[in-house]
C-alpha positions in Angstrom: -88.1 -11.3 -46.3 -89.1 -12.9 -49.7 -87.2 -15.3 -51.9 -85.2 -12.2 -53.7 -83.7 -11.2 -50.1 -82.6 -14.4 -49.6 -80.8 -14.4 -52.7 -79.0 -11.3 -52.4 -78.0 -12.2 -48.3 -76.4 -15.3 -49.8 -75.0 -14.0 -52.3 -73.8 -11.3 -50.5 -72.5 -13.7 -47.9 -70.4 -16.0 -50.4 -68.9 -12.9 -51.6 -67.5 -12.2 -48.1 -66.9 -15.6 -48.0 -64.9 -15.7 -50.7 -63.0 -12.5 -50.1 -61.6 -13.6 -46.5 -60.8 -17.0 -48.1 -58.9 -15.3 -50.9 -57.6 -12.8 -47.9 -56.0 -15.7 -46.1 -54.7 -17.5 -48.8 -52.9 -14.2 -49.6 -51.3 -13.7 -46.2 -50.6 -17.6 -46.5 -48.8 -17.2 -49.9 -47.0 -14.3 -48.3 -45.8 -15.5 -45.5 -44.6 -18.8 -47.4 -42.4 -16.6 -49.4 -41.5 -14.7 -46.5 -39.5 -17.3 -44.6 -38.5 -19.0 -47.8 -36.4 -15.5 -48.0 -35.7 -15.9 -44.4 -34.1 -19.8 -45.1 -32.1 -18.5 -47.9 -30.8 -15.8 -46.1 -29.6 -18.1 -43.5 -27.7 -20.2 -45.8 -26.0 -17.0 -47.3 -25.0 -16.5 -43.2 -24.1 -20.0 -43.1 -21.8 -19.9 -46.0 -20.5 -16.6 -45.0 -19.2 -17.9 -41.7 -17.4 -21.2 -43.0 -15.6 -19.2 -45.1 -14.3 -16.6 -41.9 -13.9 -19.9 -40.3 -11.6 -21.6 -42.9 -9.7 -18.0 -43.4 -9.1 -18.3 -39.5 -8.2 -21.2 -39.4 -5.5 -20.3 -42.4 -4.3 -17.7 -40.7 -3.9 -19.3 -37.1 -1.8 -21.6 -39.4 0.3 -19.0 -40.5 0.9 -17.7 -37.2 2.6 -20.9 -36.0 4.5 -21.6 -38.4 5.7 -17.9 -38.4 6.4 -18.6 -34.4 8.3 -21.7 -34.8 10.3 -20.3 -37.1 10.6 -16.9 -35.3 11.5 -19.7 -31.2 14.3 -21.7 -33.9 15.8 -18.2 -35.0 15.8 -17.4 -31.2 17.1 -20.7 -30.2 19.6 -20.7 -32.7 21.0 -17.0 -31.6 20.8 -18.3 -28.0 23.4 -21.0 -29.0 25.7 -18.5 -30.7 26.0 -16.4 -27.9 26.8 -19.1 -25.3 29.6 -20.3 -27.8 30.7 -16.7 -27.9 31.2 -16.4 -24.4 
């Protein structure tokens, strides 16, 4: 091999280089972005579910004060119909 083959096996060898550096930083960039998509996603989720959470917690609300209301209205008839008899 002379001096010319040399240059053109080095050459040829920091293009490859250079290629599967660019490659990974590629994949890198990717897969940043990737579970910087994932993250947000996960927030959305998170969000999602204190919002059911404070709806549930509403509506368990609701419930009891609709069945205190509902045991007084059966209390009071209870009373009425022991005076009754």
């Amino acid at each position: 091999m002379n001096g010319t083959d040399w240059v053109g096996v080095a050459g040829a060898g920091g293009f490859f280089l250079f290629m599967i550096v660019a490659v990974r930083q590629l994949a890198a960039t990717w897969r940043a972005r990737m579970l910087a998509a994932r993250e947000e996603q996960y927030k959305q989720l998170t969000l999602k579910y204190a919002q059911l959470l404070e709806d549930s917690v509403e509506i368990q609300r609701r419930s009891m004060e609709e069945l205190t209301q509902a045991r007084l209205s059966i209390a009071s008839m209870e009373k009425m119909m022991r005076e009754i008899e």
